[in-house]
VOPAGU-2260 file (C-alpha; in pm, 1 decimal, decimal comma):
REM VOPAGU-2260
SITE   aa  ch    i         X         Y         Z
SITE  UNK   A    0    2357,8   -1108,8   -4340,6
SITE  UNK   A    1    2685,5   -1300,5   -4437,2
SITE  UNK   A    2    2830,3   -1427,5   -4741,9
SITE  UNK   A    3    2700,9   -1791,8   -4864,5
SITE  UNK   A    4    3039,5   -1886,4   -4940,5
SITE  UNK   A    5    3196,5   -1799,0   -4620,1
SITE  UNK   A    6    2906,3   -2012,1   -4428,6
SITE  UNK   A    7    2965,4   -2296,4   -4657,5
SITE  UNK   A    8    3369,3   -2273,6   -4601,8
SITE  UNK   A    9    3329,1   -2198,7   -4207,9
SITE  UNK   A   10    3008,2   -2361,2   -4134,1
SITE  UNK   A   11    3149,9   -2498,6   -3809,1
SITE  UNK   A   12    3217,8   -2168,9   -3648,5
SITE  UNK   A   13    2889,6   -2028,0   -3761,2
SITE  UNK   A   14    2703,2   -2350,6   -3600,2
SITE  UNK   A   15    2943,9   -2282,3   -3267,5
SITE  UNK   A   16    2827,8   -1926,2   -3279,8
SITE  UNK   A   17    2453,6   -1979,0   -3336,3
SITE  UNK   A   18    2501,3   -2227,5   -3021,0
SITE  UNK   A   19    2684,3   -1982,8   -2798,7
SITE  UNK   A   20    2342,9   -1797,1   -2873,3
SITE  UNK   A   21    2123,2   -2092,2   -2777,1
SITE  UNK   A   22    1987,3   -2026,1   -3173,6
SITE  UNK   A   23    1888,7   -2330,4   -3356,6
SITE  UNK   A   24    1910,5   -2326,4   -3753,4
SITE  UNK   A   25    1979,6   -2595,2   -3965,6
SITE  UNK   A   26    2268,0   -2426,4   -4199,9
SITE  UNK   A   27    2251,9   -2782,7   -4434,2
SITE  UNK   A   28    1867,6   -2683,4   -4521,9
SITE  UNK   A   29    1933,3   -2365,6   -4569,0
SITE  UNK   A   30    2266,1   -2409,9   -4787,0
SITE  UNK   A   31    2049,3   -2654,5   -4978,1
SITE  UNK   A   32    1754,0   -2448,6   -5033,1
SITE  UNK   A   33    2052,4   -2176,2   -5157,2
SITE  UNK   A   34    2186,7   -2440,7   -5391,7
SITE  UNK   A   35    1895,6   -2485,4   -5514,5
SITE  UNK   A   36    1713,6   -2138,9   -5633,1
SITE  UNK   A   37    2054,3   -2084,7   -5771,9
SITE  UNK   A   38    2044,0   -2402,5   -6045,1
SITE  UNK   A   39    1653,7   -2301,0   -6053,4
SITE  UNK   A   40    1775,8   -1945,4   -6155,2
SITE  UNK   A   41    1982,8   -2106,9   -6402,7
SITE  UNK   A   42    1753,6   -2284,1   -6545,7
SITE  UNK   A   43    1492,2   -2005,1   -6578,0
SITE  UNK   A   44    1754,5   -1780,1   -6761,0
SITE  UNK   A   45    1854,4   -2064,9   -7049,8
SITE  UNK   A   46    1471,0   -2118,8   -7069,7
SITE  UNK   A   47    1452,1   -1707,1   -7131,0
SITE  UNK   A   48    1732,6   -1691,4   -7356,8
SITE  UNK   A   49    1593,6   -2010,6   -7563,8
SITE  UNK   A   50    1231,0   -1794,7   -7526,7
SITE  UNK   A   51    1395,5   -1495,4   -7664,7
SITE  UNK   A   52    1571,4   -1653,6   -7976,7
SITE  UNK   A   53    1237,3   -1839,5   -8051,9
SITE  UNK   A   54    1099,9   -1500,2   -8065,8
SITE  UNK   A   55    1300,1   -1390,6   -8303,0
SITE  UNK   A   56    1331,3   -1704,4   -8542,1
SITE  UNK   A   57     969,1   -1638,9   -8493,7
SITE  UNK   A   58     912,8   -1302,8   -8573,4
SITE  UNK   A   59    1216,5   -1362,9   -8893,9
SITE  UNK   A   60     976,9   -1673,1   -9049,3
SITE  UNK   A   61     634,6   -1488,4   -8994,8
SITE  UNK   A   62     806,3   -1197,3   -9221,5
SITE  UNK   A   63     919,0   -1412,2   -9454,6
SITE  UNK   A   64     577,8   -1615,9   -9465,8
SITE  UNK   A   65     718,0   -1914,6   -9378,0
SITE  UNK   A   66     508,9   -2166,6   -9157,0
SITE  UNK   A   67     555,0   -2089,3   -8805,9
SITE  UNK   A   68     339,0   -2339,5   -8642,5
SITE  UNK   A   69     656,9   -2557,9   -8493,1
SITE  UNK   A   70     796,1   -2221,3   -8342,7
SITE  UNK   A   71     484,4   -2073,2   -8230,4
SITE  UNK   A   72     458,3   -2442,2   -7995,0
SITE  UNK   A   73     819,3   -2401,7   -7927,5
SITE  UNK   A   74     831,2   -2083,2   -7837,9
SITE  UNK   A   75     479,5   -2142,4   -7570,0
SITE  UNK   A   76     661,7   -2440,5   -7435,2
SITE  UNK   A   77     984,3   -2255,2   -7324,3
SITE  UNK   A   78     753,8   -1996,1   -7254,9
SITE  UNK   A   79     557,8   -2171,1   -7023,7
SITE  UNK   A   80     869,8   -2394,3   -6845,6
SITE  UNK   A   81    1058,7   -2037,8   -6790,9
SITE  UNK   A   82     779,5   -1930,2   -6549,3
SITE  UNK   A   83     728,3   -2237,6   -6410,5
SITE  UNK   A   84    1090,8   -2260,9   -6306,3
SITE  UNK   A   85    1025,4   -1893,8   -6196,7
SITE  UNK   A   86     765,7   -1982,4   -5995,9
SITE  UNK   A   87     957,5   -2251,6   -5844,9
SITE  UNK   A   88    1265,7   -2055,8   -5759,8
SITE  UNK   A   89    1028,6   -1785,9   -5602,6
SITE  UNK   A   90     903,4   -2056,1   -5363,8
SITE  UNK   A   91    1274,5   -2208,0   -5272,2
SITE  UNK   A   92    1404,9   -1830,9   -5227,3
SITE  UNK   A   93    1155,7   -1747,1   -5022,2
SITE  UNK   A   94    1224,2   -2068,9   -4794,8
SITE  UNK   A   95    1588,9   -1938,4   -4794,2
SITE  UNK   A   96    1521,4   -1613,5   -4734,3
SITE  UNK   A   97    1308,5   -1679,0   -4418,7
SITE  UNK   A   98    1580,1   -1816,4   -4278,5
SITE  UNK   A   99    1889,8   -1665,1   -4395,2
SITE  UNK   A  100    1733,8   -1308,0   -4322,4
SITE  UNK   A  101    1687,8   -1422,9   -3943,5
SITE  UNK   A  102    2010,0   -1536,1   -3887,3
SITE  UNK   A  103    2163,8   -1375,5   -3579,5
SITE  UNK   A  104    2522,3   -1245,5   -3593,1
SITE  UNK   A  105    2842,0   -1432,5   -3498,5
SITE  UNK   A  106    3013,7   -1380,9   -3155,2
SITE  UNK   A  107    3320,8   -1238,3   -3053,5
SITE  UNK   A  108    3575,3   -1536,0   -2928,8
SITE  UNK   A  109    3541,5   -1536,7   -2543,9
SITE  UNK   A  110    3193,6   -1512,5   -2572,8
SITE  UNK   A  111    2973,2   -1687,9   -2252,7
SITE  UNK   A  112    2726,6   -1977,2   -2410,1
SITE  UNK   A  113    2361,5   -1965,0   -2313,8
SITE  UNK   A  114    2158,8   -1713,8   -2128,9
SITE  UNK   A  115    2146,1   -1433,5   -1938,2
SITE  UNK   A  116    2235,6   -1690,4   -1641,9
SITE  UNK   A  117    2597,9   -1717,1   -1770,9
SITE  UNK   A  118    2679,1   -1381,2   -1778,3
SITE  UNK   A  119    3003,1   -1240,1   -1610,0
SITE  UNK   A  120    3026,0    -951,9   -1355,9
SITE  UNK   A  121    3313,0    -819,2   -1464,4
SITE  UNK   A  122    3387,3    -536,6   -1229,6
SITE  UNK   A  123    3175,7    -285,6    -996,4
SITE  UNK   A  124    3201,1      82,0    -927,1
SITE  UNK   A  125    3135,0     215,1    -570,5
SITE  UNK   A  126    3008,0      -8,4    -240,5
SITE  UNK   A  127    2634,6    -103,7    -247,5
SITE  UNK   A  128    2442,0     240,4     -48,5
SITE  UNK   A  129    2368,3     155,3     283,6
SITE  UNK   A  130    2103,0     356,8     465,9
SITE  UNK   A  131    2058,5     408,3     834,3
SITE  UNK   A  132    1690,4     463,8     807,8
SITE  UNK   A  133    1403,2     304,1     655,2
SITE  UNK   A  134    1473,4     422,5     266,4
SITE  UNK   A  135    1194,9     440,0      27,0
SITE  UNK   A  136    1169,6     295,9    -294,9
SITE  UNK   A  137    1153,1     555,0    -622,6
SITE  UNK   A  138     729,0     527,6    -661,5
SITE  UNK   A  139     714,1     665,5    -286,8
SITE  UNK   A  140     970,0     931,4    -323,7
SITE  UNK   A  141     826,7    1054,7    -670,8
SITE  UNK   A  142     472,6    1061,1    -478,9
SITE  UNK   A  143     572,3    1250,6    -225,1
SITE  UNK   A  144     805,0    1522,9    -381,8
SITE  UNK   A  145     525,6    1517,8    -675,3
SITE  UNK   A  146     798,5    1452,0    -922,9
SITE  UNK   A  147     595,4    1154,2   -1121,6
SITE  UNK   A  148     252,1    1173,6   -1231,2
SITE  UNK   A  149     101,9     781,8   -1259,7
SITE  UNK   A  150    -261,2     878,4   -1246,2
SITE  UNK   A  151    -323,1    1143,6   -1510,7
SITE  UNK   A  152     -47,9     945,9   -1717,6
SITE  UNK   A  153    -274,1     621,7   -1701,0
SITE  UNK   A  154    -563,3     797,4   -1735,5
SITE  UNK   A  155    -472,4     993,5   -2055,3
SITE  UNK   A  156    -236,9     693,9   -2161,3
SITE  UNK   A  157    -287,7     422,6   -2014,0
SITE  UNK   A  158     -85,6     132,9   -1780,0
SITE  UNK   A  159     316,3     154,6   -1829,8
SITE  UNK   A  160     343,9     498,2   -1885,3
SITE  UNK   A  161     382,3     832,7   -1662,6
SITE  UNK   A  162     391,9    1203,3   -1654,1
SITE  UNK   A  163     739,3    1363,4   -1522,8
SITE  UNK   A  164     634,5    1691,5   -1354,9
SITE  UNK   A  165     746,4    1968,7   -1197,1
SITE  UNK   A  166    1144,1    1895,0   -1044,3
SITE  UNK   A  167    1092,7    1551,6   -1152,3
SITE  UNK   A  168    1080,4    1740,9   -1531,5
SITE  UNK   A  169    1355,8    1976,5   -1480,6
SITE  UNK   A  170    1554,3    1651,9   -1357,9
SITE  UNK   A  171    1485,5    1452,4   -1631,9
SITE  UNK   A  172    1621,8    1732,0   -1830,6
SITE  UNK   A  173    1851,3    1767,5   -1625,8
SITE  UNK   A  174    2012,9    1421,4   -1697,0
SITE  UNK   A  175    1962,5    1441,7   -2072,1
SITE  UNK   A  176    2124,5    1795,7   -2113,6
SITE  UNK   A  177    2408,1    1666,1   -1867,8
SITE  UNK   A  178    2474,2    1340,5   -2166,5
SITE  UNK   A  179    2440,2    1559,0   -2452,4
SITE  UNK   A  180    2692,7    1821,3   -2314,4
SITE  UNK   A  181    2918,4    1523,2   -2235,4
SITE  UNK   A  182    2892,1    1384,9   -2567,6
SITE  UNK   A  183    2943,7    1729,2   -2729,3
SITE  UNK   A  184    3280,9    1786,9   -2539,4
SITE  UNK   A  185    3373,2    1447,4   -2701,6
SITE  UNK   A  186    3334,2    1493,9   -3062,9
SITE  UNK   A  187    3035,2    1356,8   -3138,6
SITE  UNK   A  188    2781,7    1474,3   -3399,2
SITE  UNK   A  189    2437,8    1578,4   -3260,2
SITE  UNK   A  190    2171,9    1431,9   -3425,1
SITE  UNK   A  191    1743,2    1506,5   -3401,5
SITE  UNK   A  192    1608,7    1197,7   -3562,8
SITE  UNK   A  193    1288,0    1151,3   -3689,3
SITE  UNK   A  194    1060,6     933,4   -3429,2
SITE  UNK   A  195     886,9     739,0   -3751,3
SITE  UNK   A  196    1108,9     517,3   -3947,0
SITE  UNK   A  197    1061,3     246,8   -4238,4
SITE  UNK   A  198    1063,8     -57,3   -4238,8
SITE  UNK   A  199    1397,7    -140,2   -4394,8
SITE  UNK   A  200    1532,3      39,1   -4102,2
SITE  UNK   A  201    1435,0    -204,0   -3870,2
SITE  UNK   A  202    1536,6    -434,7   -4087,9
SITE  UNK   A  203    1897,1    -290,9   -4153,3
SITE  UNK   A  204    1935,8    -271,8   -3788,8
SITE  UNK   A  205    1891,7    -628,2   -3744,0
SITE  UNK   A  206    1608,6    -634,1   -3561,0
SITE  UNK   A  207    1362,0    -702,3   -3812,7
SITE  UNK   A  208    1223,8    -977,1   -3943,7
SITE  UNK   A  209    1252,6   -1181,5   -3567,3
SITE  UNK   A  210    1166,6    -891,3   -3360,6
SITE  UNK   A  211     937,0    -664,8   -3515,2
SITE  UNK   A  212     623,2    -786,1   -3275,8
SITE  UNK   A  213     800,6    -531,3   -3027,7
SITE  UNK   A  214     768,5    -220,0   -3214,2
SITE  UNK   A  215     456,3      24,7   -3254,7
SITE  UNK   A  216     395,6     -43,9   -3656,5
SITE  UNK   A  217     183,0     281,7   -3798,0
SITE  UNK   A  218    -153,7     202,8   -3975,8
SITE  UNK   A  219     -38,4      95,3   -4302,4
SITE  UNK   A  220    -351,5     290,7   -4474,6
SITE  UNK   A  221    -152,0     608,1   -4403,0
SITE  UNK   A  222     195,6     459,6   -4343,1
SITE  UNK   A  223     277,0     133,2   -4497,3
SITE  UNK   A  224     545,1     -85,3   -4282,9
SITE  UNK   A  225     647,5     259,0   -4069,5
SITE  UNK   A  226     664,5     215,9   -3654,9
SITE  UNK   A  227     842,6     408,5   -3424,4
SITE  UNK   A  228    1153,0     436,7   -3334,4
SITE  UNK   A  229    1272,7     157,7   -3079,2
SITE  UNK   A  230    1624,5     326,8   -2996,0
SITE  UNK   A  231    1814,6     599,2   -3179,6
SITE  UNK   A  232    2049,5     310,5   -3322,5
SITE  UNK   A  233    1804,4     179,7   -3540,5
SITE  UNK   A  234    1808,5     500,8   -3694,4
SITE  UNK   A  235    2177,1     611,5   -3678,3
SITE  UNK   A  236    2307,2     293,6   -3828,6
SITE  UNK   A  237    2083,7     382,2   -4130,9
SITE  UNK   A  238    2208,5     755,0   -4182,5
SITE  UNK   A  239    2471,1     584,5   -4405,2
SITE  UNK   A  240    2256,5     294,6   -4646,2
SITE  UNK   A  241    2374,9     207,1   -4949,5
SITE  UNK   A  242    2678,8     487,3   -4979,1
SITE  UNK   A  243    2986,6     418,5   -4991,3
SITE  UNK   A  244    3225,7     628,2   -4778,1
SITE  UNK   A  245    3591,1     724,9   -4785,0
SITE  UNK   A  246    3833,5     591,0   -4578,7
SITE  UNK   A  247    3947,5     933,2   -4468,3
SITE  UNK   A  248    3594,3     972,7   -4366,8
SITE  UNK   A  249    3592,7     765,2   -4147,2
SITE  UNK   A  250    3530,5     733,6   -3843,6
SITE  UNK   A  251    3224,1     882,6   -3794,3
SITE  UNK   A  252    3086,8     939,8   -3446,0
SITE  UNK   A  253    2701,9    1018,0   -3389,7
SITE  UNK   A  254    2516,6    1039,7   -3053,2
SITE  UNK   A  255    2131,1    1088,6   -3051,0
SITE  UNK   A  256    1856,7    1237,0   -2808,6
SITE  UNK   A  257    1521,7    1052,1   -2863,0
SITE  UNK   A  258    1218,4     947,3   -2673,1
SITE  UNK   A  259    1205,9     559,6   -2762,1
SITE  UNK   A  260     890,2     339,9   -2776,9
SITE  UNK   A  261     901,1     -36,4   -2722,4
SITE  UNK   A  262     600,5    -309,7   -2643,9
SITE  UNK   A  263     664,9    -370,2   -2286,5
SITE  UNK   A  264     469,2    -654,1   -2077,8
SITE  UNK   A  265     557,2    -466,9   -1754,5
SITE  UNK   A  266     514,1    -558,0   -1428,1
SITE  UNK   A  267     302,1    -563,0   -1136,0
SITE  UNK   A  268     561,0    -520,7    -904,4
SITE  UNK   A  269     411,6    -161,2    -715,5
SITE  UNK   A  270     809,0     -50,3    -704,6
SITE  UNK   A  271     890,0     -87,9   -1081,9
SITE  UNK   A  272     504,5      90,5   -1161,7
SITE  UNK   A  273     567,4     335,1   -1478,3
SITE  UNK   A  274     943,1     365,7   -1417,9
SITE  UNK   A  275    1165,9      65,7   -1499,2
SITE  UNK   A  276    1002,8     -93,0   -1806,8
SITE  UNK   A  277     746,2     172,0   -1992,2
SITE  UNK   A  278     617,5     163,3   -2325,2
SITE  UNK   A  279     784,5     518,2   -2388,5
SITE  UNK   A  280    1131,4     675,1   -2247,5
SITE  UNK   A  281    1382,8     886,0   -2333,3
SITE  UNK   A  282    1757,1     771,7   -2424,1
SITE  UNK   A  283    2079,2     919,1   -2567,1
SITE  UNK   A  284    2262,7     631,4   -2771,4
SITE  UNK   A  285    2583,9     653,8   -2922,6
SITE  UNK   A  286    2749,2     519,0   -3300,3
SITE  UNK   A  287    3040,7     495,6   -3453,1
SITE  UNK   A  288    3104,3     372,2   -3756,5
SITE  UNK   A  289    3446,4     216,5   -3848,4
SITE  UNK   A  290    3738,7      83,6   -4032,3
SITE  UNK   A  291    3714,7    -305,3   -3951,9
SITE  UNK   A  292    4035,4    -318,9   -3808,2
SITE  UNK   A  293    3937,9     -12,4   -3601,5
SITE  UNK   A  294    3673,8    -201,5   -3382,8
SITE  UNK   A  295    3871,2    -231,1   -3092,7
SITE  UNK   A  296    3926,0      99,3   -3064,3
SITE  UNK   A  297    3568,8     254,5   -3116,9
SITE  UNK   A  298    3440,8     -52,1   -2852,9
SITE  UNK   A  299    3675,3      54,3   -2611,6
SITE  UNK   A  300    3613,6     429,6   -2644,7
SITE  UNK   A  301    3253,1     423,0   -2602,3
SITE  UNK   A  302    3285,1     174,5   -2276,9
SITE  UNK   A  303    3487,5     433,2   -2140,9
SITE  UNK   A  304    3225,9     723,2   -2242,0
SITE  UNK   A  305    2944,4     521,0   -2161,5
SITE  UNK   A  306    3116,4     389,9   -1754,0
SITE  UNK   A  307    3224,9     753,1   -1718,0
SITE  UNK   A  308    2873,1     936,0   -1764,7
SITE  UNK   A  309    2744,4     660,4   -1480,9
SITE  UNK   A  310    3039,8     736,1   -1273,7
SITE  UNK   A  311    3019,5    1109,3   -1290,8
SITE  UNK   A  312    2655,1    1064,3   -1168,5
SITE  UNK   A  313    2834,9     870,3    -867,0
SITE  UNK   A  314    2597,4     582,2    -884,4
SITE  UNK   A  315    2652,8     236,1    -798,8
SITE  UNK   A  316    2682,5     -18,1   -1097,4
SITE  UNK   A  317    2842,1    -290,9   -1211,1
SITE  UNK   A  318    2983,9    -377,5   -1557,2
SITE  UNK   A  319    2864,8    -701,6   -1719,7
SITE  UNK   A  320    2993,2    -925,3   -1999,6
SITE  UNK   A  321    2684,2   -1096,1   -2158,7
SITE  UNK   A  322    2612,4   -1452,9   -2281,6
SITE  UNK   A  323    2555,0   -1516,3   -2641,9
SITE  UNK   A  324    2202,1   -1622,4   -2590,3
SITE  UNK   A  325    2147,9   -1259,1   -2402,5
SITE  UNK   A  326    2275,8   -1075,4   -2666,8
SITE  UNK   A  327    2068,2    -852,4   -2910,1
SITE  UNK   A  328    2015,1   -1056,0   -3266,2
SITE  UNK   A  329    2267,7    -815,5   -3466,6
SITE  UNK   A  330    2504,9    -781,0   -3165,3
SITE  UNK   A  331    2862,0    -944,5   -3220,1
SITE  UNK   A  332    2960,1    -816,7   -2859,3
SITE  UNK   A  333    2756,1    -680,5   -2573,9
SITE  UNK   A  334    2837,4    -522,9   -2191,2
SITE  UNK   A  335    2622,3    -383,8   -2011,1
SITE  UNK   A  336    2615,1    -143,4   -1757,6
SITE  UNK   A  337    2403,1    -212,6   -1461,5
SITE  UNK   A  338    2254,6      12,5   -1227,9
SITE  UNK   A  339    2142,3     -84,6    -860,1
SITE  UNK   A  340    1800,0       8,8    -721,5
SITE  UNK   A  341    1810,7     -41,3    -361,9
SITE  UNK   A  342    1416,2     -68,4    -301,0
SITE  UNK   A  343    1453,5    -392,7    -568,7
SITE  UNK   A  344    1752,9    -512,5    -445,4
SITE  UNK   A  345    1867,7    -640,4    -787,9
SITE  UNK   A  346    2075,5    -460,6   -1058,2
SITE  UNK   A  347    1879,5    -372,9   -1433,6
SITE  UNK   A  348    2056,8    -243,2   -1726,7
SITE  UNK   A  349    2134,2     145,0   -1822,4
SITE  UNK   A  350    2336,2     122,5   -2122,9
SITE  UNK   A  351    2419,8    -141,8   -2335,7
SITE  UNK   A  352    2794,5    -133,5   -2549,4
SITE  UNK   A  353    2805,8    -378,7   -2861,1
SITE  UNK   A  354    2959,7    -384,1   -3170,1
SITE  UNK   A  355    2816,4    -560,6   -3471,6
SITE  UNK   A  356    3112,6    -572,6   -3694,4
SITE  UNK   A  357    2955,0    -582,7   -4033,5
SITE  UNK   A  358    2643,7    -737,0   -3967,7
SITE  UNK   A  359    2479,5    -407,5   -4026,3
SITE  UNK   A  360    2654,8    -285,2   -4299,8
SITE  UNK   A  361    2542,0    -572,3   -4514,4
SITE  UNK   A  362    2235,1    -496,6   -4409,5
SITE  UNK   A  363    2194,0    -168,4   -4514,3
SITE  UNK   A  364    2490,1    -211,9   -4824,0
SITE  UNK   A  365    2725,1      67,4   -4607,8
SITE  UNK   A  366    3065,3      37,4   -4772,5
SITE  UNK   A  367    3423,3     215,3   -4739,8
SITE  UNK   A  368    3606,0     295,9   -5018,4
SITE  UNK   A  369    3986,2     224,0   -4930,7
SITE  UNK   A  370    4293,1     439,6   -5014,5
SITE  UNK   A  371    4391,2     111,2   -5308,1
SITE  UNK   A  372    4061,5      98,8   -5460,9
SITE  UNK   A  373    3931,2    -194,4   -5199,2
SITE  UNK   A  374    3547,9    -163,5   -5142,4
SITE  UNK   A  375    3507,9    -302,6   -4767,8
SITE  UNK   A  376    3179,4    -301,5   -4525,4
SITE  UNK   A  377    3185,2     -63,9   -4251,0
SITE  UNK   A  378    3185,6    -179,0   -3851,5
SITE  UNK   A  379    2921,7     -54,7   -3685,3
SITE  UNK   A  380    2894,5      -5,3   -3299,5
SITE  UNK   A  381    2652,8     132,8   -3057,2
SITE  UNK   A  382    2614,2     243,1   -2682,6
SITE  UNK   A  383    2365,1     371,7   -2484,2
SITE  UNK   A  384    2459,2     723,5   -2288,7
SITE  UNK   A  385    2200,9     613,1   -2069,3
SITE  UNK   A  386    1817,8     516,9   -2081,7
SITE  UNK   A  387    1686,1     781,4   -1794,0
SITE  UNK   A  388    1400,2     613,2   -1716,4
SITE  UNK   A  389    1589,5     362,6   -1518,4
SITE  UNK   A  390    1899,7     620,4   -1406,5
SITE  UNK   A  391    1639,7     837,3   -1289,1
SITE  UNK   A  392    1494,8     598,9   -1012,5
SITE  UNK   A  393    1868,1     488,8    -942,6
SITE  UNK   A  394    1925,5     859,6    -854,3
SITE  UNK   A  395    1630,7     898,8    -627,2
SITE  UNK   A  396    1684,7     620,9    -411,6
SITE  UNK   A  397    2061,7     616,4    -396,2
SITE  UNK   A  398    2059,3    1006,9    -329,2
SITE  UNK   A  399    1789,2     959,3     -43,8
SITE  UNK   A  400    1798,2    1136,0     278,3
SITE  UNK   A  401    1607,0    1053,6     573,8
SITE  UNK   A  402    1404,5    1340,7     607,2
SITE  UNK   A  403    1286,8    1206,4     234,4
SITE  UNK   A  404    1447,9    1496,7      74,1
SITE  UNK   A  405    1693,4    1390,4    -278,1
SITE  UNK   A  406    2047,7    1506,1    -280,7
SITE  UNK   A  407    2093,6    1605,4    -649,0
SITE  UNK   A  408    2449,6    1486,3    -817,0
SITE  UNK   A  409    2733,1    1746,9    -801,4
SITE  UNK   A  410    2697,4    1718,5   -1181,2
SITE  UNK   A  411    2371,6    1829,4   -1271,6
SITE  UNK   A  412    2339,6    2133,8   -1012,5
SITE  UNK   A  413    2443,7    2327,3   -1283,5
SITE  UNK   A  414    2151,6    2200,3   -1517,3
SITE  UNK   A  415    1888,7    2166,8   -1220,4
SITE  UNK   A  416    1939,9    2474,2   -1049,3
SITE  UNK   A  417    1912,5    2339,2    -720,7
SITE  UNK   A  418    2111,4    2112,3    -479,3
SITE  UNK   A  419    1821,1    1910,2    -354,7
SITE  UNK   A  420    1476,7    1776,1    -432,0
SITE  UNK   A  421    1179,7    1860,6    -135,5
């Protein structure tokens, strides 16, 4: 959401922003359609106000037997042009709406234009793993150390999901415990969030209205416009809707363990089978929530938090700066962090750190009362500790030993108990 006046006044950037994202609106028809409801509105109200003094010139002659006959038709005629205005406005702020409420946010100035082809590697951490044996890819190691169930999980739950058991259980654990504990040490406020959310969630996250064929939506005879959680930030950036906070308040740092469930095509690939898209995993995500002018600080704090969980796994990555059009829709600013799985030879995405300035905070009306009596909207920004569905593969093949045993990460010995997976 932005102000109407500022897109009228700065309509250029917007349309250079929207482009960046490879998103196509046309900001005249929707400025017009604004115009418009609002001299509809205008209209509707003098018709009321006319309505309601008829009513009572009305109501003044009846009493005093007078004949009423010219304000009775008066009165029905304003009646009947005040709702038809009504109705009219209805239909134009509706048009509006539908496209004002899917607008995507602005970018940050440096921004890549187009896709996911234009993004930037910006720098990598540790030499690709190089093997001097045959290594196998993540589906064969979980087989054969029984640390991933595929069957029972497709046969209980069908394609795109699976069952961690045993070590592969205790390491998945493992990995979240490991995050949390890292998170703790930081400052951060643990939060248990409820895995059913409503639907103004979604929408004060920005993802909803464009993206809410993605989510699981509860039957609406029991739960009307509920689904489940996507990520924890959906949630966490709605802890705070429509309060306003103090400045000394702020900021205010959350981190989140859920299980997160997202419509996922998948793939037929046999090495990315239940593991690297899934229609359920587990991820710890980040927020902070900000003074404006305290964005660059929060952004560059949880890069470092999010780089330095990766790196104290001692995996191979590489940091990415993402094109507009690649961005999420309420995302101002995105890197990613990028994981390597040998067996695929290609990099895929861990964590994700964005800030949406206020694009949120509009959303769900989250203001900050300043020290001079200045109402502002909060920044919001969000990274992802790490989505272990994908680190966990990453571990298993980078980790590798050619007798097929797992060497676990110095790190989460503690949490694992053991030293290596056979």
């Amino acid at each position: 959401m932005f102000d109407i006046k500022e897109i009228k006044n700065k309509k250029k950037y917007f349309e250079d922003c929207f482009a960046k994202r490879d998103y196509q609106v046309d900001l005249d028809e929707m400025l017009a359609l604004y115009d418009e409801a609002v001299l509809l509105k205008q209209k509707e109200e003098e018709l009321l106000a006319l309505k309601n003094k008829g009513a009572k010139e009305f109501e003044l002659a009846k009493r005093k037997g007078e004949d009423v006959a010219l304000l009775q038709e008066k009165l029905r005629e304003n009646t009947k042009k005040a709702a038809e205005f009504a109705e009219k406005y209805n239909k134009t702020i509706e048009k509006f709406n539908k496209i004002y409420y899917a607008l995507p946010n602005i970018v940050t100035d440096g921004t890549p234009a187009g896709g996911k082809e234009n993004n930037i590697v910006l720098r990598e951490f540790k030499e690709k793993p190089k093997f001097d044996f045959k290594p196998k890819t993540h589906l064969e190691i979980c087989k054969n150390l029984g640390l991933i169930d595929y069957d029972r999980a497709i046969k209980i739950a069908g394609e795109g999901n699976w069952i961690y058991t045993g070590l592969g259980a205790r390491l998945e654990w493992a990995i979240l415990n490991f995050c949390i504990n890292e998170h703790l040490a930081d400052g951060f406020e643990f939060k248990l969030l409820p895995h059913i959310l409503k639907y103004d969630c979604g929408f004060g996250a920005g993802q909803f209205p464009k993206f809410e064929n993605e989510d699981y939506f509860i039957d609406k005879k029991f739960l009307p416009n509920n689904f489940l959680l996507p990520t924890a930030e959906t949630a966490l950036v709605n802890l705070h809707r429509g309060e306003i906070l103090k400045e000394e308040e702020l900021p205010k740092k959350y981190f989140a363990y859920t299980p997160c469930f997202r419509i996922e095509a998948g793939s037929n690939r046999p090495e990315e089978k239940g593991m690297i898209r899934g229609h359920q995993f587990n991820k710890v995500e980040m927020v902070e929530y900000v003074l404006p002018e305290d964005n660059d600080r929060a952004w560059k704090e949880l890069l470092g938090k999010a780089e330095r969980i990766v790196q104290k796994l001692g995996l191979h990555y590489r940091l990415v700066q993402l094109a507009g059009g690649d961005y999420a829709h309420g995302m101002a600013q995105t890197w990613d962090i990028e994981i390597f799985i040998p067996s695929m030879n290609r990099y895929t995405e861990v964590s994700s750190i964005s800030t949406a300035f206020d694009y949120q905070a509009r959303r769900t009306n989250t203001r900050v009362l300043r020290k001079d009596g200045k109402k502002d909207f909060v920044y919001t920004l969000n990274a992802s500790g790490i989505a272990t569905s994908r680190i966990f593969p990453a571990i298993l093949e980078q980790y590798q030993n050619a007798d097929g045993t797992v060497t676990v990460p110095d790190v989460l010995v503690p949490y694992l108990g053991c030293k290596v997976l056979k």
